[in-house]
C-alpha positions in Angstrom: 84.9 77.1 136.3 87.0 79.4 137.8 87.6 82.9 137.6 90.9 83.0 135.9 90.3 80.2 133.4 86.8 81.3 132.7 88.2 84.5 131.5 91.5 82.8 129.7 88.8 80.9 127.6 86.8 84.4 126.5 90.4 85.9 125.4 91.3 83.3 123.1 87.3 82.8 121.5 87.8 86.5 121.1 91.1 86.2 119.1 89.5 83.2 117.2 86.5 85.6 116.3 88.1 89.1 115.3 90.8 87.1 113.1 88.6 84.8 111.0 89.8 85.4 107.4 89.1 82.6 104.6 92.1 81.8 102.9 94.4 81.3 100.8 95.7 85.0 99.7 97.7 84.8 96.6 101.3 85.3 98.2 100.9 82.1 100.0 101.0 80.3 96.7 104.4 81.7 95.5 106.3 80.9 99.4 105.0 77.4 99.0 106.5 77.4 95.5 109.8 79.0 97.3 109.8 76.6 99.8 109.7 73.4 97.9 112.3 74.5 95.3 114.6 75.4 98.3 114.2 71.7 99.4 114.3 70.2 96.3 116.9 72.0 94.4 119.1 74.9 96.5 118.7 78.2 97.3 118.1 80.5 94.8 119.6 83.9 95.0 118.4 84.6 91.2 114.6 84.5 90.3 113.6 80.8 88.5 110.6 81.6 88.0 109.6 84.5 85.6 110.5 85.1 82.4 110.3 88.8 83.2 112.9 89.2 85.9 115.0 86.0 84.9 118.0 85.6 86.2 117.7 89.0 88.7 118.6 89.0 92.0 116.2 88.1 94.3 115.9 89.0 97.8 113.5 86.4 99.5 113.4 87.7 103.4 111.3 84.8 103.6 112.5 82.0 102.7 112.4 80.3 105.9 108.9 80.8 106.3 108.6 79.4 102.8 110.1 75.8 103.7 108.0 75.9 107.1 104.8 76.8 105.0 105.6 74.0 102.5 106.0 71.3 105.2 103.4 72.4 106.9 101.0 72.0 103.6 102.5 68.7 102.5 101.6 67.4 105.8 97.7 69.1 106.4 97.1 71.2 103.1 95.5 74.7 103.5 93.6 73.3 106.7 96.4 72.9 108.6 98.2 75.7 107.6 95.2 77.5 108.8 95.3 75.7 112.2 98.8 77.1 112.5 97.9 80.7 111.5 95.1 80.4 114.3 97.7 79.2 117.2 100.0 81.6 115.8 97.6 84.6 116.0 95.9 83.0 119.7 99.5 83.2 120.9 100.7 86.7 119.9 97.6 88.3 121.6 97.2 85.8 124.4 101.1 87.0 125.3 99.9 90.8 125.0 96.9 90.1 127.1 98.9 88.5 129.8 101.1 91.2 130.3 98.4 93.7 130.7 97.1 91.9 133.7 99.7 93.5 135.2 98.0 96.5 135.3 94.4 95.8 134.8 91.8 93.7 136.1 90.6 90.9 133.7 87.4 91.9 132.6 88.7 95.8 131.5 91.8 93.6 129.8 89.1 91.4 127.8 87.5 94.3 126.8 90.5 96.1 125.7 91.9 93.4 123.7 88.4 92.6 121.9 88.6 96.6 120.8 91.7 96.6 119.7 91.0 93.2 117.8 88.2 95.0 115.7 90.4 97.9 114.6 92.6 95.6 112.6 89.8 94.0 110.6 90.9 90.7 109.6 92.3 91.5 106.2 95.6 91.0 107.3 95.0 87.7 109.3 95.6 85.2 106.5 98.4 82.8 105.8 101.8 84.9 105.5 105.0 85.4 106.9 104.1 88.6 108.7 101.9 86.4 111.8 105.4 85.8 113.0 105.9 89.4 112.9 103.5 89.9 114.7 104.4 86.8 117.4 107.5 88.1 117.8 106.9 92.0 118.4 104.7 90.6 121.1 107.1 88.3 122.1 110.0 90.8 122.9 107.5 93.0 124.4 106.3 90.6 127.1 110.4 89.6 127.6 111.6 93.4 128.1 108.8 94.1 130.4 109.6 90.9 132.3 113.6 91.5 131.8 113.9 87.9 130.4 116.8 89.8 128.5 118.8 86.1 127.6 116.2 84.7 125.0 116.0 87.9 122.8 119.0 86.7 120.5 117.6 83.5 119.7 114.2 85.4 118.8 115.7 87.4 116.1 118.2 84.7 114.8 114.5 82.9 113.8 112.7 86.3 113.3 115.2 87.6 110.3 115.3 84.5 108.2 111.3 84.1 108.7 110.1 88.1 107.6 111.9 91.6 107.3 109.4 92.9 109.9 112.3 92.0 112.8 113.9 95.6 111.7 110.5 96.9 113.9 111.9 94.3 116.7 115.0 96.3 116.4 113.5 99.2 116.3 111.8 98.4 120.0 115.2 97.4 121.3 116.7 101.3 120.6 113.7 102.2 122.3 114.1 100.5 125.5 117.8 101.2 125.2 116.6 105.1 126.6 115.2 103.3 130.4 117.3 100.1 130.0 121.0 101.7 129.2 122.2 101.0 132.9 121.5 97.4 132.7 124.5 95.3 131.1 122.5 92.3 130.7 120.2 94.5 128.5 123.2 96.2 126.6 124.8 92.9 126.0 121.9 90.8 124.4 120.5 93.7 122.9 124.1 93.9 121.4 123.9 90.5 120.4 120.3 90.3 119.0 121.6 93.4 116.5 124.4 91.2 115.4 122.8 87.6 114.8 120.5 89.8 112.6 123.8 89.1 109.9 122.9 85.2 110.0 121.1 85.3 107.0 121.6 84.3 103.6 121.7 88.1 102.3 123.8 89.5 105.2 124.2 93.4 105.4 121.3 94.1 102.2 118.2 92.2 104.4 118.3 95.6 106.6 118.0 97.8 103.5 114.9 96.0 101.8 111.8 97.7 104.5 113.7 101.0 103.5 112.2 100.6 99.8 108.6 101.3 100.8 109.6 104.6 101.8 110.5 105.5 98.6 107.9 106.5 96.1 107.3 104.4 94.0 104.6 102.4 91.8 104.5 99.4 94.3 103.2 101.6 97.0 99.7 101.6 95.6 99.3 98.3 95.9 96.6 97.2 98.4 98.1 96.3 101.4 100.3 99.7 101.6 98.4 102.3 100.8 97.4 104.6 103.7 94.5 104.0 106.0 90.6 105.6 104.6 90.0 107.3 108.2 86.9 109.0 107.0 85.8 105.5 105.6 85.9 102.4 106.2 89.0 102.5 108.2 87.7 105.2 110.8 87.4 102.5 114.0 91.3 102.6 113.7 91.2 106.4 113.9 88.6 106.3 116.6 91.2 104.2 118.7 94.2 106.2 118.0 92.2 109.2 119.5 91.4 107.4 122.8 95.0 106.9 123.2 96.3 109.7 122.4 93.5 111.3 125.1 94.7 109.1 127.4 98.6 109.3 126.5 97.9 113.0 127.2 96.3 112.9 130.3 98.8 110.4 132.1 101.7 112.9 130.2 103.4 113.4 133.7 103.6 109.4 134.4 104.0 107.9 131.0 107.2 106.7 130.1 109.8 107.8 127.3 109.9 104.3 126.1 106.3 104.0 126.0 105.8 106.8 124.7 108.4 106.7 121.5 106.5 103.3 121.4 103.2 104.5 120.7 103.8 107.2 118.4 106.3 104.9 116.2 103.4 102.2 115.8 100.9 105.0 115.4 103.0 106.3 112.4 103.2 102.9 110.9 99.4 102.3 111.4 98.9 105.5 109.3 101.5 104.8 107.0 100.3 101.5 105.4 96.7 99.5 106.6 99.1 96.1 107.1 100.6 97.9 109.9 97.3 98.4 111.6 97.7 95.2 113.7 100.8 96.1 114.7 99.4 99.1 115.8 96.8 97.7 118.1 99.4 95.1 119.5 101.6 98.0 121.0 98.0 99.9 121.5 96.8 97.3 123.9 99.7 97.5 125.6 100.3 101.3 126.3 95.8 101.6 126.8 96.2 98.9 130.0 98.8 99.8 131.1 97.4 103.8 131.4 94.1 103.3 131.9 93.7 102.9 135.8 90.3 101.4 136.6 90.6 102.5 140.1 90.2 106.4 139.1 87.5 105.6 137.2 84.2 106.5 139.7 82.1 103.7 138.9 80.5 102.0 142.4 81.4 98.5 141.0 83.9 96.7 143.0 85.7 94.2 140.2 86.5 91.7 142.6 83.6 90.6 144.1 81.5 91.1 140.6 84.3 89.1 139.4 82.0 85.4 139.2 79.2 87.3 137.9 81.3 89.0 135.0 83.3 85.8 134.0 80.3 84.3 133.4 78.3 86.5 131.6 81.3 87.4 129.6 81.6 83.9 128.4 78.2 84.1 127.6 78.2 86.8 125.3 81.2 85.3 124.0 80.3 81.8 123.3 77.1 83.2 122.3 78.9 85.8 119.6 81.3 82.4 118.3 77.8 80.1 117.7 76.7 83.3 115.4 80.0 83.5 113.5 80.2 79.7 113.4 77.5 77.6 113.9 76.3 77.4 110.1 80.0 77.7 108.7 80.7 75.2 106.0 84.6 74.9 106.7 85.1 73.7 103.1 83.6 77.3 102.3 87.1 78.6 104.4 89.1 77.5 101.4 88.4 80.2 98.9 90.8 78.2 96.0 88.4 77.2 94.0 86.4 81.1 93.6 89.6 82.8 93.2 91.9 81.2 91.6 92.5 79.4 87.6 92.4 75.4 89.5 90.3 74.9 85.7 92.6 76.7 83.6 95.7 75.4 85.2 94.4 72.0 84.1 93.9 73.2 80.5 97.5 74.8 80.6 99.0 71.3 81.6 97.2 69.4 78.9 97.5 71.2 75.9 101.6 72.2 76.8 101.5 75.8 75.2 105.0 77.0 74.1 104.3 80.8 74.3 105.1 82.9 77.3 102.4 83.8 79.4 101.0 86.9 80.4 99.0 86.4 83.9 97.3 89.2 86.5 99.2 90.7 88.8 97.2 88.4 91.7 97.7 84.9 89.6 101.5 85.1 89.4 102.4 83.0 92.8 99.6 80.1 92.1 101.1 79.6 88.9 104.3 79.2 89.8 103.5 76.7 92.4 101.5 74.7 89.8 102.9 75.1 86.8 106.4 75.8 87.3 108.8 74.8 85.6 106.5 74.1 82.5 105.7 77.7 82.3 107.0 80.6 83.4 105.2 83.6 84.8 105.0 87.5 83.7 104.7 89.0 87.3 103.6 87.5 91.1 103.6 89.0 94.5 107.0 89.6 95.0 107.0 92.6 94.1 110.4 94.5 94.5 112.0 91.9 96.0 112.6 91.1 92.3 110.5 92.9 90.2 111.5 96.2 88.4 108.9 99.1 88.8 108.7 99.1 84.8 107.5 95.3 84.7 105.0 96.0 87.4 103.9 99.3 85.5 103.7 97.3 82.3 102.0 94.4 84.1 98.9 97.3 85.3 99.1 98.8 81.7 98.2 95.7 80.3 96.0 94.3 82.8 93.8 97.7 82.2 94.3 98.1 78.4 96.1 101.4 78.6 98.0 103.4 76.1 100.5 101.4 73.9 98.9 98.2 75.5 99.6 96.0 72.5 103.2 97.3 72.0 104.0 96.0 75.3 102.6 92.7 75.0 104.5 92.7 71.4 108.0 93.8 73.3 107.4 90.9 75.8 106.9 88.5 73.2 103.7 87.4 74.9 101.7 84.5 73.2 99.0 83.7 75.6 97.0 85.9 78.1 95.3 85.2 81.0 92.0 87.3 82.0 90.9 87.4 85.8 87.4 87.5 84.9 86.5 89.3 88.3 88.7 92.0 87.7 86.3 92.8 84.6 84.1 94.7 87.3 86.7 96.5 88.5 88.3 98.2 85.6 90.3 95.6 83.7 88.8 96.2 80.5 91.9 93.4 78.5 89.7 90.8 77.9 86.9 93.2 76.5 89.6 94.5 74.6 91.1 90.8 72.9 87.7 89.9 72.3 87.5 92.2 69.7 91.0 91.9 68.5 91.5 89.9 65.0 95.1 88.7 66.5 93.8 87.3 69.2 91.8 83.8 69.7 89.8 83.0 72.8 90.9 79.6 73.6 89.7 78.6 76.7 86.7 79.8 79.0 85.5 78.9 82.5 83.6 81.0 86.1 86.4 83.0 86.4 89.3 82.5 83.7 89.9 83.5 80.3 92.3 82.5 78.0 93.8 84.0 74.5 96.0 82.5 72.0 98.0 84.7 69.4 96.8 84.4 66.2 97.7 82.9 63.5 97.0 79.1 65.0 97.7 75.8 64.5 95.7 74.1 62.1 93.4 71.4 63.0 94.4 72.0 66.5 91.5 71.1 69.1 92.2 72.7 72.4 90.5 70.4 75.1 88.6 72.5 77.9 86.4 71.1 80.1 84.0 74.1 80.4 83.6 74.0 76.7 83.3 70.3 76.6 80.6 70.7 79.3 78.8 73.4 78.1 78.4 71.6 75.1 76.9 68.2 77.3 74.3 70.9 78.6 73.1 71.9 75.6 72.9 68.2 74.6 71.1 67.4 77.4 68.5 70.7 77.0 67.9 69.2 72.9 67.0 66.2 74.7 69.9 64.1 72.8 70.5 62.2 76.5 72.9 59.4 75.0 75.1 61.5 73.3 75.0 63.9 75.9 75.8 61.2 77.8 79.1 59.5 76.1 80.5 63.1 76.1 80.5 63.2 79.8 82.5 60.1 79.8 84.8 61.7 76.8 85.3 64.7 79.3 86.4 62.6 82.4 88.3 60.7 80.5 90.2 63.7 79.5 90.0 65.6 82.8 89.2 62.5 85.7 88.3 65.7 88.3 85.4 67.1 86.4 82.7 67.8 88.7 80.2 69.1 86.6 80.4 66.3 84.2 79.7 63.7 87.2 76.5 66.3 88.0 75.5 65.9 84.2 75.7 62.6 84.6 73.4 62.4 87.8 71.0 63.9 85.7 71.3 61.7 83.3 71.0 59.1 85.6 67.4 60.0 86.9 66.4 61.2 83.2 66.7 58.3 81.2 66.7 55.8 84.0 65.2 57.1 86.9 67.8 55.8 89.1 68.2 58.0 92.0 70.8 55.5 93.6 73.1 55.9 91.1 72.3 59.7 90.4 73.7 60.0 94.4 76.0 58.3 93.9 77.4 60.6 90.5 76.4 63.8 93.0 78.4 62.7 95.9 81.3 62.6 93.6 81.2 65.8 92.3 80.4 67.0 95.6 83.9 65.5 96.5 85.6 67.1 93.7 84.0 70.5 95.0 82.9 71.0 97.9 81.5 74.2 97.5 79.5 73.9 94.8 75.8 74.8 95.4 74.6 73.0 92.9 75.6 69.5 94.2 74.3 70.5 97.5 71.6 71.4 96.3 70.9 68.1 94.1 71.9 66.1 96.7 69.5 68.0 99.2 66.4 67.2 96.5 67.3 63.3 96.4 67.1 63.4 99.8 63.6 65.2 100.3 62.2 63.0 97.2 62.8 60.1 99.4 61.5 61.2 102.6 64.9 62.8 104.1 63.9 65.8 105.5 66.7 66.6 108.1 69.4 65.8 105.4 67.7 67.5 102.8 67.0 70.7 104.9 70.9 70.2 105.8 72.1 70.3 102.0 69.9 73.1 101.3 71.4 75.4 104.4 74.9 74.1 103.1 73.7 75.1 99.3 73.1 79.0 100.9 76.4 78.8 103.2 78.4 78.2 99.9 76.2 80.6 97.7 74.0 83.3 100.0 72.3 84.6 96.3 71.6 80.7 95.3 67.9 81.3 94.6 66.8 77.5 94.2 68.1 76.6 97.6 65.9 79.4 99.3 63.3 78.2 97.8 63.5 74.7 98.5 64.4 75.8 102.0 61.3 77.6 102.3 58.9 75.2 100.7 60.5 72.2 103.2 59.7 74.3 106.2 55.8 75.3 104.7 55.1 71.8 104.4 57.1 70.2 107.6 
């Protein structure tokens, strides 16, 4: 393989490695919900969704990225919009890394770009509107180095419909206005990029919404905008910043103004907020290449004719790092659904049509909307103040945490049903503790990770169906030994809910129990392994079939996939490690 290709490859397994991120985030949920009622309905300049901020004006910078997400998951689902997040992302740095061959050897580029890589993390990798940020910072960055000045107002025609982050594309334009100002094919498309910015359906207000976060306010504490923990876990990103601002200092006689402004800007918004961080090491790489000269580094290594030996051993280290990260990956385990979010509880909402409002976590919000809309309407989502008022989301964290007045609010809502993240529990949100112990409030519904409470008082003779209930009930039967009518209320429960998985497992077990059909206990297994694929427990069966009949590759297969869905599952190391004892 040659040199150049050889070393292409390494750049993109690199970007394939440092942005792995399961998936989906809860904001997806809420621009798929956007984009379909776009298509389907119009566009809605006032919230349809909440009951909370109904009828308030909503500014939704992102609407276009909302219908592309939504096509993009009617077509492929969360896989494919994962495959596009992954080109996306190998684009954006492959562009970066291209233009720093301009001023570094390949192997010092490689290495550049897999450190910059790690300072981001991968938190911010998912599925969201800000990858085309991040495309098209790059982007315009690769065409003002290059002067390809004519396609930078059809960029930002795209970029300001898609996310608000194109104000930062602006922003890099007014820098390179300072070396560029002579050049009238500069001045005019630069002119022209700043006023296509108005083709949007909000106009003049889309450039005052990034201003907002620079305002105190309640919504800066959430996650993705507080400030960076240097001294903790974020310290690699301060680490980097110091190297650069060594180097910036030491090239201070060469360095450009634009580069320069550049650098500092970035670095500010890296310290600002921890989304900003790739953004950061996008212009980082850039600026480190590009001042970094190899050749007055005294090293008695001569690039160019190591360069076979270091494409190939970089590729080695590099196919070798990508087998580590992915050679015992479940990719159903990618698709995190299932262990974050109510898919159990939204079921139960559905069937039993509930006429109270709703009060959900903060987190919830968007995956409601884009499964229960317009049957119910939601408390609060990600939008934060793109709609939201800073009371609601106050009010929203009171109640969530069972602070002060906590009942008043739910009172002054007129909230009828709650809904309890139950993994929240560990990390302060003490509600559900709370409305356990609450004589108004009923706990109607219970599952892994949802809770559900009903106002008291309640319908009379009113039987809310729930398939964890239901279940739970079917293992209990089954543990008394009362296998038949264990049995007919697994059939009741997929009759009632046809994508049970765990009743098709009881069943399985019921199968080999009373019959000692193992056939037709697969058979019960593989379906609820369908339903779920990342349930340990049907792995697991399904791995002890297969060793009872002699299986052993298979079984030692569904045990490894058991651990890959569930590292803690203790039954699965155990069968793992008495399968290799006796093989």
């Amino acid at each position: 393989m040659k040199f150049k290709n050889t070393i292409n490859l390494s750049a993109v397994l690199i970007i394939i490695i440092f942005t792995f991120s399961k998936v989906p985030f809860s904001d997806l949920w809420w621009q798929l919900a956007s984009g379909k009622y776009i298509l389907e309905n119009h566009f809605p300049f006032y919230d349809p969704f909440s009951y909370t901020a109904k009828n308030l004006f909503w500014l939704n910078h992102e609407w276009l990225s909302g219908i592309l997400f939504y096509l993009i998951y009617q077509f492929k689902g969360i896989s494919g919009l994962y495959i596009f997040r992954t080109l996306i992302l190998i684009l954006t740095f492959y562009l970066i890394y291209q233009l720093s061959l301009k001023y570094q050897n390949n192997f010092i580029s490689l290495l550049i770009l897999a450190i910059n890589l790690y300072a981001c993390g991968n938190l911010f990798f998912d599925i969201r509107p800000y990858i085309f940020t991040y495309l098209f910072l790059a982007l315009i960055i690769y065409l003002l180095e290059n002067k390809f000045y004519s396609y930078l107002p059809l960029i930002f025609i795209f970029w300001v419909n898609l996310h608000a982050g194109f104000l930062a594309g602006l922003g890099i334009l007014g820098i390179y206005f300072l070396s560029c100002f002579k050049e009238k094919k500069f001045l005019k498309n630069a002119l022209l990029s700043f006023l296509v910015c108005f083709l949007n359906p909000y106009h003049y207000k889309i450039f005052l919404y990034p201003f907002s976060f620079f305002k105190k306010t309640s919504f800066n504490y959430l996650i993705e905008w507080i400030p960076p923990v240097i001294t903790g876990k974020d310290w690699f990103f301060l680490l980097l910043f110091l190297a650069s601002l060594i180097l910036v200092a030491l090239n201070h006689k060469k360095i450009k103004l634009n580069d320069l402004l550049l650098f500092f800007s970035f670095s500010y918004l890296g310290f600002k907020a921890i989304r900003h961080i790739p953004l950061f090491s996008l212009v980082n790489f850039y600026i480190f290449t590009k001042y970094l000269n190899s050749k007055n580094i005294k090293l008695k290594l001569n690039f160019y004719k190591m360069e076979s030996f270091l494409s190939n051993f970089s590729l080695i280290m590099i196919l070798f790092l990508f087998f580590l990260k992915f050679a015992s990956l479940n990719l159903n385990f990618l698709n995190a659904e299932s262990r974050w979010f109510p898919i159990e509880a939204i079921k139960f909402l559905k069937l039993n049509s509930f006429k109270e409002k709703i009060f959900n976590p903060y987190e919830w919000g968007g995956y409601l909307i884009f499964n229960l809309y317009p049957k119910y309407q939601v408390f609060i989502d990600g939008r934060a103040n793109t709609i939201y008022s800073e009371k609601i989301y106050k009010d929203c964290i009171k109640i969530m945490f069972a602070k002060k007045k906590w009942e008043e609010i739910l009172k002054s809502y007129q909230i009828g049903l709650v809904l309890c993240n139950k993994i929240q529990i560990s990390q302060g949100m003490i509600l559900p503790l709370k409305l356990k112990k609450n004589k108004n409030w009923k706990l109607v519904y219970e599952d892994e990770i949802c809770l559900i409470f009903k106002k008291r008082p309640l319908k009379k003779n009113i039987d809310y169906k729930n398939s964890f209930q239901m279940g739970k009930e079917a293992e209990n039967l089954i543990l008394k030994g009362e296998f038949k009518e264990a049995q007919k209320l697994c059939y009741k429960i997929l009759l009632l809910f046809p994508y049970c998985a765990s009743a098709y497992l009881d069943l399985g077990y019921l199968e080999i129990i009373q019959n000692g059909s193992e056939y037709k206990a697969l058979k019960y297994f593989l379906k609820a392994l369908n339903l779920n694929p990342q349930s340990e427990i049907s792995r697991y069966n399904l791995g002890m079939l297969y060793k009872n009949k002699g299986l052993i590759k298979s079984a030692e297969s569904e045990f490894k996939a058991a651990l890959n869905c569930n590292p803690n599952f203790y039954p699965a190391k155990e069968a793992l490690k008495n399968l290799n004892l006796k093989f």
